[in-house]
N, C-alpha and C positions, 0 to 999 in steps of 0.2 A: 449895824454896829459890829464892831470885829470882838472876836471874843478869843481871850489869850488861854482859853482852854482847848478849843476848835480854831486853830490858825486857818489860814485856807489853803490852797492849792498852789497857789503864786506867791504869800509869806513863805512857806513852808521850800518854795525854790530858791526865792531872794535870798532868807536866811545861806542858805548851802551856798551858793554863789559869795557870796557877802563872806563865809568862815573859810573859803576856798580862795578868794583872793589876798586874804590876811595871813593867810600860811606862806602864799607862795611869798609875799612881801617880808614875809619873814625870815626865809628862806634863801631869797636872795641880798639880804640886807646881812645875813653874816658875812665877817673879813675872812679874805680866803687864807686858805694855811700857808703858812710859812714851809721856804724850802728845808730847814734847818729840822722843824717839828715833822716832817713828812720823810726824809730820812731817817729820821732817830727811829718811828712807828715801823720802818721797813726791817732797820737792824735789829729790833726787838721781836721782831716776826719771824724772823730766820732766824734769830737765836732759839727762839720757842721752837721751832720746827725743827731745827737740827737736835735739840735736844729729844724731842719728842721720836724721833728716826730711832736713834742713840737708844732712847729706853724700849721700844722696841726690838732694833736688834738686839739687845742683850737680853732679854725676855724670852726672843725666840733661839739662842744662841744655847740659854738655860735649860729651854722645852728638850730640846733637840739632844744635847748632852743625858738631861733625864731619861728621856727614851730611847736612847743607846743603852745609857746604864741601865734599863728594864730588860731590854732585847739581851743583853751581856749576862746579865744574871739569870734569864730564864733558858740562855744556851746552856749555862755551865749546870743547872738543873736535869737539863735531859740528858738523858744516858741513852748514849745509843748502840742498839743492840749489836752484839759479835753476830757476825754471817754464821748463820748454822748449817751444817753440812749438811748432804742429802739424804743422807740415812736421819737426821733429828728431826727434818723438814719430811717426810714421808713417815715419821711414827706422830707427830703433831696431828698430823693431815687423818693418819688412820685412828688417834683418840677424838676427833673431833667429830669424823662419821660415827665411829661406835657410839659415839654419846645420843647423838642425833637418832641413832638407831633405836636404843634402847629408849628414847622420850615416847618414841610411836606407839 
C-alpha cells in the first residue's frame, strides 16, 4: 500500500519528471514577442543607460571639481618659506646643536 506520507523512490522521480514536462510545455506554449514590443524594451534600455552614463559623468565631473577646489584652497594655505641666506641657515643650524647640547 503506497502511503502519501513515505512516497517512494520512483513517485518521488515521476512526480519531478511530470512538473519538468509541464513547465517546459508551458514554456513553449507562450506567443513569441512581437518585433514592435522587442524594439520599444531595446530603446528604453538605452535610454536608461545613457541616462545612467550621464549621471555618472557628472557625479564624477562634480568629485573632481571638489577636489581641485580642496587641492586650491589648501595651496593658497601654505606659505611658503623666503629662502634664507647662509648666515640665517648656519645660526638655525648652530641654535639647534646648542639645544641638543644642553639636553645631554
Amino acid at each position: 500500500m503506497k502511503s502519501y506520507k513515505n512516497p517512494s523512490f520512483q513517485d518521488r522521480v515521476s512526480r519531478a519528471a511530470e512538473a519538468k514536462r509541464k513547465a517546459l510545455e508551458e514554456y513553449r506554449s507562450r506567443p513569441p514577442l512581437d518585433a514592435a514590443v522587442v524594439a520599444e524594451r531595446k530603446a528604453a534600455s538605452f535610454k536608461r543607460e545613457t541616462a545612467n552614463a550621464a549621471r555618472i559623468a557628472a557625479k564624477k565631473a562634480a568629485k573632481e571639481a571638489e577636489t581641485e577646489a580642496a587641492a586650491a584652497e589648501a595651496a593658497a594655505k601654505t606659505v611658503v618659506p623666503a629662502r634664507l641666506s647662509e648666515a640665517e641657515r648656519k645660526a638655525r643650524r648652530d641654535a639647534r646643536y646648542a639645544a641638543r647640547k644642553n639636553r645631554m
